[in-house]
C-alpha positions in Angstrom: 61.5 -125.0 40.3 61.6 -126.7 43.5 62.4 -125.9 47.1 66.0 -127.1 48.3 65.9 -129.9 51.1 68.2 -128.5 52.9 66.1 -125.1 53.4 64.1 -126.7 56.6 64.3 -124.9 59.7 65.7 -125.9 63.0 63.6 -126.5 65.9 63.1 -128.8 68.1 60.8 -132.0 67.2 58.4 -131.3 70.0 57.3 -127.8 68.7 57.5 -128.7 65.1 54.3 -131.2 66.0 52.7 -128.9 68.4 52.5 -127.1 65.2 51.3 -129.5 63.1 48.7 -130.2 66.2 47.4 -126.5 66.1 47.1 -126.3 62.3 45.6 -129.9 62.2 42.8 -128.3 65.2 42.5 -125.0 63.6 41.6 -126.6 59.8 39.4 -129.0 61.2 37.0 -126.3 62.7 37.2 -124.7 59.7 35.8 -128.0 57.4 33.4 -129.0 60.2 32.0 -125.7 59.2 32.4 -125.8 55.5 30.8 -129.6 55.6 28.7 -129.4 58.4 25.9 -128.0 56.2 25.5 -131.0 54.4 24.6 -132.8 58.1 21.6 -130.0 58.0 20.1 -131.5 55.4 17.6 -134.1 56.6 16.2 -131.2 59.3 16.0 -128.4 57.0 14.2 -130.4 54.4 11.7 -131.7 57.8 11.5 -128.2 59.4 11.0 -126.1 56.1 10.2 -128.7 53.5 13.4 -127.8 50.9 13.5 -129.7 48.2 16.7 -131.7 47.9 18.5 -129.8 44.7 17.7 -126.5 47.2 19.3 -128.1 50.0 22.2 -129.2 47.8 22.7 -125.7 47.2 22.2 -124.3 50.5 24.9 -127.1 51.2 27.7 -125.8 48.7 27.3 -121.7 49.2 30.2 -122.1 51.9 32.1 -123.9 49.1 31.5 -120.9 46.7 32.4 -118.3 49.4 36.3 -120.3 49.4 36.1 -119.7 45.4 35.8 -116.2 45.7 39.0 -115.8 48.6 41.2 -118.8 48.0 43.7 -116.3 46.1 43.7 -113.8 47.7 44.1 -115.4 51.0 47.0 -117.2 49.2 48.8 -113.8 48.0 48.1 -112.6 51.8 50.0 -115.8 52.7 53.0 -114.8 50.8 53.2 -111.9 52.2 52.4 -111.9 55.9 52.9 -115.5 57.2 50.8 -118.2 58.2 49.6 -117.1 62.0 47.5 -113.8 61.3 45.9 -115.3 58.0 44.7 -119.1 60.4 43.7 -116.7 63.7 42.1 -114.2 61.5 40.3 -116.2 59.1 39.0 -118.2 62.1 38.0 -115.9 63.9 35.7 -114.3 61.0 34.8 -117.8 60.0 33.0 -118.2 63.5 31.2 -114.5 63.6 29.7 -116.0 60.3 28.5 -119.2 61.2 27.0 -117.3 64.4 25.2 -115.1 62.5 23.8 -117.7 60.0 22.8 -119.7 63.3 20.8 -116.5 64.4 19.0 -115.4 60.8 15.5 -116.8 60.0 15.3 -116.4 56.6 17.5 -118.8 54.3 18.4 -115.8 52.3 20.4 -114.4 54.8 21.4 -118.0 56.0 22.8 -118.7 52.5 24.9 -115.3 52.7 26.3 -116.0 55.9 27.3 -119.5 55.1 28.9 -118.1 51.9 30.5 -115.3 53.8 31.9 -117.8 56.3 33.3 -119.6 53.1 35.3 -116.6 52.3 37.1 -116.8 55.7 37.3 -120.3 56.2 39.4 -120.6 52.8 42.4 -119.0 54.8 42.8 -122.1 57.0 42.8 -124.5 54.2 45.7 -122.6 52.3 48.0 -121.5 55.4 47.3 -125.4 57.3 49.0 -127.3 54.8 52.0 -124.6 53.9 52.8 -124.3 57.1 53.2 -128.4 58.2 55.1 -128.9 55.0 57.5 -125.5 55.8 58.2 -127.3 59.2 59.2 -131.1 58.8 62.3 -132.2 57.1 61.7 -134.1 53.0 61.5 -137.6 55.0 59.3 -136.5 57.4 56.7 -134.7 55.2 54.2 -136.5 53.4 53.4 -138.5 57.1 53.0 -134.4 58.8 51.2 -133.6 56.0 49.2 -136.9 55.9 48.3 -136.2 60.2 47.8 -132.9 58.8 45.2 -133.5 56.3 43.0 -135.6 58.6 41.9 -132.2 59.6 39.0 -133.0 56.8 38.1 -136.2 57.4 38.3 -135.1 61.1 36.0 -132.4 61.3 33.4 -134.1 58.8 33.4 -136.8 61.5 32.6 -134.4 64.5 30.5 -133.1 62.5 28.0 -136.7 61.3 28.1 -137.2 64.8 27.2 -133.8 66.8 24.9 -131.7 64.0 22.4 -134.4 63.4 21.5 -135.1 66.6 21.8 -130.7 67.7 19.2 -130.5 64.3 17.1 -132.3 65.9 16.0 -129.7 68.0 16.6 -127.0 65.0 19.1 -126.2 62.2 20.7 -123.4 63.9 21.6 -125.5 67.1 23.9 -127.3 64.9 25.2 -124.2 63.0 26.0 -122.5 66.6 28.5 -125.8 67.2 30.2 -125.1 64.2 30.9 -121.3 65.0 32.2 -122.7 68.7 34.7 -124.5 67.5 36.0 -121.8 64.7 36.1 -119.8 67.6 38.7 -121.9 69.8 40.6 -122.5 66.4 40.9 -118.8 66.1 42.5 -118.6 69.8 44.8 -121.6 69.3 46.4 -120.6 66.0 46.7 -117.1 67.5 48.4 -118.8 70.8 50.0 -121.6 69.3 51.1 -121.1 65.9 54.7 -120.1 65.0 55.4 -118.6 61.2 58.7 -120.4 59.7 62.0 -118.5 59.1 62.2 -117.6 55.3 64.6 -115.8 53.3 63.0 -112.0 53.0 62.2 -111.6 49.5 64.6 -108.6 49.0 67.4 -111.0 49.0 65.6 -113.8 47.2 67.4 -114.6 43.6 65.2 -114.0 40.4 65.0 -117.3 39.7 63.6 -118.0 43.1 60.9 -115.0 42.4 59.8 -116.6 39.0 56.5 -117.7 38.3 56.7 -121.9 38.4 53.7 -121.7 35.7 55.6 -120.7 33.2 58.3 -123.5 32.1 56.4 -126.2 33.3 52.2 -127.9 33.4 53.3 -129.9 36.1 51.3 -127.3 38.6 47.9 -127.2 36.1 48.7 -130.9 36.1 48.2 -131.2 39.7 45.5 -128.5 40.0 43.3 -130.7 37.3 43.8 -133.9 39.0 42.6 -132.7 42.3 40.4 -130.8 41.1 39.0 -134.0 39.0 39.4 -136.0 42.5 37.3 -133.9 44.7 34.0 -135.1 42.6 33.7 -138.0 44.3 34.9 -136.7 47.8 32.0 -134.3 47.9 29.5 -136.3 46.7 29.8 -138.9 49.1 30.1 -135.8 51.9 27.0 -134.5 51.0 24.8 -137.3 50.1 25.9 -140.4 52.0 23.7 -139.1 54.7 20.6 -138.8 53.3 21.1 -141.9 50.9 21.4 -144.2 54.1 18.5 -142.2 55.7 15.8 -142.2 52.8 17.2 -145.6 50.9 18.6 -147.9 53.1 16.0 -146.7 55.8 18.5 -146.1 58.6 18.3 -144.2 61.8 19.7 -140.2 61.9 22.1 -142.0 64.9 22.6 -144.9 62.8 23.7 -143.0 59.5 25.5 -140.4 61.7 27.8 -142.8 63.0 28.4 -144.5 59.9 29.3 -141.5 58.2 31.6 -140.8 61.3 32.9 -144.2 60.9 33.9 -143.7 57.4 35.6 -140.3 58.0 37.7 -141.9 60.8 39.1 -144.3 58.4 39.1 -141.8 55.5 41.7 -140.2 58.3 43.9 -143.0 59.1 44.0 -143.6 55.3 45.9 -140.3 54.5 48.1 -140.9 57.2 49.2 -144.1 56.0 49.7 -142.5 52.2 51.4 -139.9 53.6 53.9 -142.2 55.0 53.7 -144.7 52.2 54.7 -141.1 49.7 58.4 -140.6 52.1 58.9 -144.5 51.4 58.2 -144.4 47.5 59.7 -141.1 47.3 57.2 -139.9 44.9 53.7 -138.0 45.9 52.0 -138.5 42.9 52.4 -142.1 42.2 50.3 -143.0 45.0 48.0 -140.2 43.2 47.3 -142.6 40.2 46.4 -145.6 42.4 43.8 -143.5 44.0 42.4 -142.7 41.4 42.0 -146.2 39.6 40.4 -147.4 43.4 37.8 -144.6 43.7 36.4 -145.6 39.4 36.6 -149.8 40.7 34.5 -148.6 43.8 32.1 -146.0 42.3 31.1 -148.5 39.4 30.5 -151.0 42.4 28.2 -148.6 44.4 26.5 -148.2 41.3 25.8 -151.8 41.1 25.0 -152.9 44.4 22.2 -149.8 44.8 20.5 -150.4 40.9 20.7 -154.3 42.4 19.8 -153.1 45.9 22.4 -155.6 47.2 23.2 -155.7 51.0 26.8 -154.8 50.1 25.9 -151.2 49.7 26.4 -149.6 53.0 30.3 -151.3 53.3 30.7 -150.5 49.3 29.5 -146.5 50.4 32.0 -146.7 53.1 34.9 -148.1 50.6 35.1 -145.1 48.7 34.3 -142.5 51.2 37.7 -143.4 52.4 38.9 -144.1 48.9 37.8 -140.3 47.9 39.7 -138.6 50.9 43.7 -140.0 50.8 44.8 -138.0 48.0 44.4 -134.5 49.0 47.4 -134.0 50.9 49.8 -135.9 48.5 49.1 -133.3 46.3 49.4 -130.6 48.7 52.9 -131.5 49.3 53.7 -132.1 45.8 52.7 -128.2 45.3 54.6 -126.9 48.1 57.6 -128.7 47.3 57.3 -127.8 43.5 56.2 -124.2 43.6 58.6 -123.1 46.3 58.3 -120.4 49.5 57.5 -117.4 47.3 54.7 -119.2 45.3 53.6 -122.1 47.0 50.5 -119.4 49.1 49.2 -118.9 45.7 49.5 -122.4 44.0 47.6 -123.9 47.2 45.4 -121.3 46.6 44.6 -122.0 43.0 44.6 -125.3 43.7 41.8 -125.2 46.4 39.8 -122.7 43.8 40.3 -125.7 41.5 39.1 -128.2 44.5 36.2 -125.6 45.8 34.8 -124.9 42.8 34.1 -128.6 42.0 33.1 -128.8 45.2 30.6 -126.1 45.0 29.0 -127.2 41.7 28.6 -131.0 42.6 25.9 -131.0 45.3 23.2 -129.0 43.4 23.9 -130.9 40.0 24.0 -134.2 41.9 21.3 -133.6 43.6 19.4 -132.6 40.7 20.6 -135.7 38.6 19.4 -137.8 41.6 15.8 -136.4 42.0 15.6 -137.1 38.5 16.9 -140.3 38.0 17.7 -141.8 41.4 21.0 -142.3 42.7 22.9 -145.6 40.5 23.3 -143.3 37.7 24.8 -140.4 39.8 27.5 -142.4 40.9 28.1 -143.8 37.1 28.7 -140.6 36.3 31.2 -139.5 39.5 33.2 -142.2 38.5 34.6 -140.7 35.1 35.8 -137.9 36.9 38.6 -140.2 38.6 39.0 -141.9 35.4 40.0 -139.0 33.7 42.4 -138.4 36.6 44.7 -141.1 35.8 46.3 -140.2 33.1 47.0 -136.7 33.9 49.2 -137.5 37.4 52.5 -136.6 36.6 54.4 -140.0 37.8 57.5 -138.9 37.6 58.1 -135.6 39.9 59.6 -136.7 42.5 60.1 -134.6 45.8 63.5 -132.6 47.1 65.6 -134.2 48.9 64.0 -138.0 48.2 65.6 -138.5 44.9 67.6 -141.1 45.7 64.9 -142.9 47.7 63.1 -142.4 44.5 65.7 -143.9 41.6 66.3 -147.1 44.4 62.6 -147.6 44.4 62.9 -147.9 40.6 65.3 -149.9 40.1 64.2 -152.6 42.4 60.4 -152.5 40.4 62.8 -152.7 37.6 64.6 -155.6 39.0 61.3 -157.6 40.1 59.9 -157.1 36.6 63.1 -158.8 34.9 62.7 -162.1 37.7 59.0 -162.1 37.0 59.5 -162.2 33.0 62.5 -164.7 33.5 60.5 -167.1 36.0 57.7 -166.9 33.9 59.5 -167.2 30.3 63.0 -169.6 31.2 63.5 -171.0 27.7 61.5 -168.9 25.4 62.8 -166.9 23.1 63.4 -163.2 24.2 59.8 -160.9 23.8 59.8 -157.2 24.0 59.8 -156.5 28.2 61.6 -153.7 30.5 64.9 -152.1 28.9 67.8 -153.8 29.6 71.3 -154.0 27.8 71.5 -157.6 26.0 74.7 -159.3 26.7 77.0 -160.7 24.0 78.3 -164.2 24.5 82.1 -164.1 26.1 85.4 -166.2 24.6 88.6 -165.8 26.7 87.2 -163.2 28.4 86.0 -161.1 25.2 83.2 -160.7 23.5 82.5 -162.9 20.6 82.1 -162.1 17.1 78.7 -162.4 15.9 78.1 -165.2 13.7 77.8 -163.3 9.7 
C-alpha cells in the first residue's frame, strides 16, 4: 500500500520550507536534549566520580523514556495532526530537562531525563511526517534529507555548548537544553501548519488497512534501522570521551571535533536525500550505507588496537557514515505506509531505533571497561553487516517509478559494454539477462544448423 503522488498539497514553495525550517528547529532541540547527556559525561564522572557503564546509563534513560511514548505519540499523530503533538511535546520536553537541571540526586535526574524522553519522542515522529506530507515525490528525499539534519544538528550544538557549560556543573548544560525545547515549543506552535488530508470517514477500506499485513517490507525497514542505529549511538556517546581519555585531547579540542563530524554527518543526509529523488529508490542507497559503516568500523578497530595516528579522521569517517541513512528510511515508511498509518509506522520504527539506542551505551560501555575499546567496535560492525541483506532494494517510491526503471536500464546497459569491452571475442559466459539474437538471411531469421 503506498500513498498516490498525486495526493500532495498546494501551497506555495515558500511556506512549504518555512515548514520544513520549523520542524527541522523544533527536532533539533528535541535531540540536543535526548544526546546532550552523553556531552555530560566527562563532568559527571569528575564532579561525582560515576563510573563509566553508570554514566552510559544515565546517558540512554532519555532514550528509554522515547521507547515507552513513540506509539502512542504516533496513534496521537493520526489522529490530531502534527502542530499540537511538536508544540506540546516540546513544551513538556523542556519542563523536564529544567527540572532534571534543578534535582541533586541522580535518582531524580535519571527520572527526569527519562520523563523528558517520553515527550521528546513526539518531535521525532510528527518532524519527519510532516516534511514528507508537504513536498512533491521529486522533491522529498532532499526535504526530508535538510529535514533530518535536525540530529546531526543538535548533537553538534550540543559537543560544542554543554562541555564547556559542564565545566562549571552538569546542570548548567542541562538548563541549555531545556532553553532551547522551549523556543521549539513556541515556533512549532507559531509556525507550523498541519497538511490537508482526506478525513478518515470518507477514507476507502483499503486505504484504512493495516500495511503489516500483506507485506514485511515495513518489519524490513524497521530491522534495518533499527540494526543501523548501533553504530550511530555508539559513536554519539563515546567519541567524546574516547578522544578525551585515549587520544588525550582537550574538552574544547574533542568538542569541536565531535561538532565537526556532526556537521558533516548533516551535509551527508542532505546529499543522500537528494541522491534518493535521482536513483528513485530510498533504500538502495540504504545498502551502500550499510557496507561503508562495516569497511569503517573494522578500520577504527585497527587503527586504535595499532594506536595509529589515523584514528581521529577514521572516528570522524563513520560518525558521518552512521548518520545518512535515517531519513531515507523515514521516507521510505511514509511513502509505503500511507496517511492513515504512516504516525504509527514512524512510531514503531523509532521504538525499533530508541530501543537500540537505549541498550548500546550501558553494554558498550561495559564491554569497553572490560576489554577496552578495539573490540567494541568489532563488535558494532556486525550490526551493519547484518543490515545489508535485509534492505529491500527494490521498493521504489510513488510517483518516481519511471525515474526508477530508467535508472535500471542504463546500469543494465553499462553492465553489457563493460562485459563486451572486457570479453570482445570470447565465447558468451553467464552475465546480465539479455535476449540472444539469431543470425539474419534476407531479412529472416536463420535456421539453426541440426
Amino acid at each position: 500500500m503506498q500513498t498516490d503522488s498525486a495526493a500532495t498539497p498546494e501551497i506555495g514553495a515558500g511556506a512549504r520550507w518555512s515548514i520544513m525550517i520549523v520542524s527541522l528547529l523544533a527536532t533539533a532541540s528535541s535531540f540536543l536534549f535526548i544526546n546532550g547527556v552523553a556531552f555530560l559525561i566527562p563532568s559527571l564522572r569528575a564532579s561525582r566520580g560515576i563510573r563509566l557503564d553508570e554514566a552510559g546509563l544515565l546517558a540512554s534513560m532519555p532514550s528509554w523514556g522515547m521507547v515507552v511514548t513513540l506509539l502512542m505519540w504516533g496513534y496521537v499523530l493520526d489522529r490530531v495532526g502534527e502542530r499540537v503533538v511538536m508544540a506540546t511535546g516540546s513544551a513538556l520536553t523542556a519542563a523536564a530537562a529544567y527540572a532534571a537541571a534543578s534535582a541533586h540526586s541522580l535518582v531524580l535526574i535519571s527520572m527526569y531525563l527519562f520523563l523528558g524522553g517520553m515527550a521528546a519522542a513526539s518531535c521525532n515522529t510528527a518532524g519527519g511526517r510532516l516534511v514528507s506530507a508537504w513536498f512533491p515525490p521529486h522533491q522529498r528525499g532532499l526535504a526530508m534529507g535538510i529535514r533530518q539534519t535536525a540530529q546531526p544538528l543538535g548533537i553538534a550544538v550540543g559537543a560544542m555548548v554543554i562541555p564547556e557549560l559542564a565545566e562549571r556543573g552538569p546542570q548548567n548544560g542541562l538548563k541549555f537544553t531545556a532553553l532551547a525545547c522551549a523556543v521549539g515549543a513556541i515556533a512549532s506552535a507559531v509556525g507550523i501548519v498541519d497538511p490537508p488530508r482526506k478525513p478518515r470517514a470518507s477514507a476507502s477500506h483499503q486505504e484504512l488497512a493495516s500495511p503489516y499485513r500483506r507485506s514485511l517490507t515495513l518489519w524490513r525497514i524497521h530491522a534495518v534501522a533499527g540494526l543501523m542505529m548501533m553504530p550511530q549511538t555508539v559513536t554519539v556517546t563515546f567519541m567524546l570521551v574516547w578522544l578525551i581519555r585515549n587520544l588525550h585531547w582537550s574538552v574544547a579540542g574533542a568538542g569541536a571535533l565531535v561538532t565537526l563530524s556532526q556537521l558533516l554527518g548533516a551535509l551527508g543526509r542532505i546529499a543522500v536525500g537528494r541522491l534518493s529523488d535521482r536513483l528513485g529508490s530510498r533504500m538502495r542507497p540504504v545498502r551502500y550505507i550499510a557496507a561503508a559503516a562495516v569497511l569503517a568500523l573494522l578500520l577504527l578497530a585497527w587503527a586504535d588496537y595499532m594506536d595509529s595516528r589515523w584514528q581521529a579522521p577514521v572516528m570522524v569517517a563513520i560518525s558521518v557514515i552512521a548518520v545518512l541513512d535515517n531519513g531515507l528510511e523515514a521516507n521510505a515508511i511514509t511513502e509505503f505506509a500511507g496517511p492513515y498509518w504512516s504516525g504509527r509506522a514512524l512510531g514503531i520504527q523509532n521504538t525499533t531505533q530508541r530501543m537500540m539506542a537505549a541498550a548500546s551505551p550501558p553494554l558498550f560501555g561495559a564491554l569497553i571497561s572490560a576489554a577496552k575499546y578495539p573490540p567494541a567496535w568489532t563488535l558494532c560492525a556486525l550490526f551493519p553487516l547484518a543490515a545489508i541483506p535485509l534492505v529491500p532494494t527494490r521498493l521504489l517510491p510513488p510517483g518516481l517509478e519511471t525515474k526508477a526503471r530508467r535508472q535500471s536500464v542504463r546500469r543494465l546497459r553499462w553492465w553489457r559494454a563493460v562485459r563486451s569491452h572486457a570479453l570482445p571475442d570470447a565465447a558468451r559466459r553467464p552475465g546480465p539477462p539479455g535476449r540472444r539474437q539469431r543470425p539474419r538471411q534476407d531479412g529472416r531469421a536463420a535456421t539453426p544448423p541440426t
